[in-house]
C-alpha positions in Angstrom: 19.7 171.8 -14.4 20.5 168.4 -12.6 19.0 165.2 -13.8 16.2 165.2 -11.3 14.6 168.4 -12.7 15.4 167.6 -15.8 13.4 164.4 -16.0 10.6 166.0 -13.8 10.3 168.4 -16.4 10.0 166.0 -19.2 7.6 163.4 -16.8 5.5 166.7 -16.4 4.8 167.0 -20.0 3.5 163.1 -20.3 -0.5 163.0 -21.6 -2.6 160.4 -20.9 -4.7 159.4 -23.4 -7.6 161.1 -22.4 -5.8 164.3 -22.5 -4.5 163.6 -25.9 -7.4 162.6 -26.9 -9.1 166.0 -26.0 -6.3 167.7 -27.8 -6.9 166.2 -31.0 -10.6 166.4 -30.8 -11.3 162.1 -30.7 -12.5 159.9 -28.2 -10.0 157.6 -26.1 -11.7 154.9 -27.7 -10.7 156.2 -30.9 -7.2 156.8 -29.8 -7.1 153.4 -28.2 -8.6 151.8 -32.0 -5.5 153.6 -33.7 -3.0 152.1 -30.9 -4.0 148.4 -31.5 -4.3 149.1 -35.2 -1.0 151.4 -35.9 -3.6 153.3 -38.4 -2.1 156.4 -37.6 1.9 157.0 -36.6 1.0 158.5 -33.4 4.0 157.5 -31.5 3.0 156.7 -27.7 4.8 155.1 -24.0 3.8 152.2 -22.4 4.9 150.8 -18.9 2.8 148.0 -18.2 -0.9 149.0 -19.0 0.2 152.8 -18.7 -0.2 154.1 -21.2 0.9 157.8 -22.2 2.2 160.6 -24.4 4.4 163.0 -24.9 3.5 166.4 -25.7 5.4 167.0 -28.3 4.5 163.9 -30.4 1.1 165.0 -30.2 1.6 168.9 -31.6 4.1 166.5 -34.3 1.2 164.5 -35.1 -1.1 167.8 -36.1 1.2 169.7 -37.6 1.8 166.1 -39.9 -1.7 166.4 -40.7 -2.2 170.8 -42.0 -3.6 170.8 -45.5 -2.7 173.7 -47.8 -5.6 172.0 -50.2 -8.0 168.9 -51.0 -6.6 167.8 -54.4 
């Protein structure tokens, strides 16, 4: 695989946070609150304003978060 496809296929798996949002069920507003708070480790990129995320910090993020019970 040359470099070119091989960042193409990692750009291709960026969210945005609307998407990410979706995927976990919040608002972006809610997503945006834990950004500017750090209340969650929800690990995101930034280029300028851009903001995004990758995949596989979001599934990371769930799986963090399975409970086997509430005690």
């Amino acid at each position: 695989m040359s470099n070119q496809s091989y960042l193409k296929s990692k750009l291709e798996k960026l969210l945005t946070p609307q998407e990410a949002a979706t995927i976990l069920g919040i608002s972006p507003g809610t997503l945006e609150v834990w950004r500017s708070t750090g209340r969650y480790d929800l690990q995101y990129i930034k280029v300028g304003r851009r903001v995004m995320y990758r995949t596989q910090d979001v599934e990371a993020f769930i799986q963090k978060r399975f409970m086997t019970h509430t005690t």
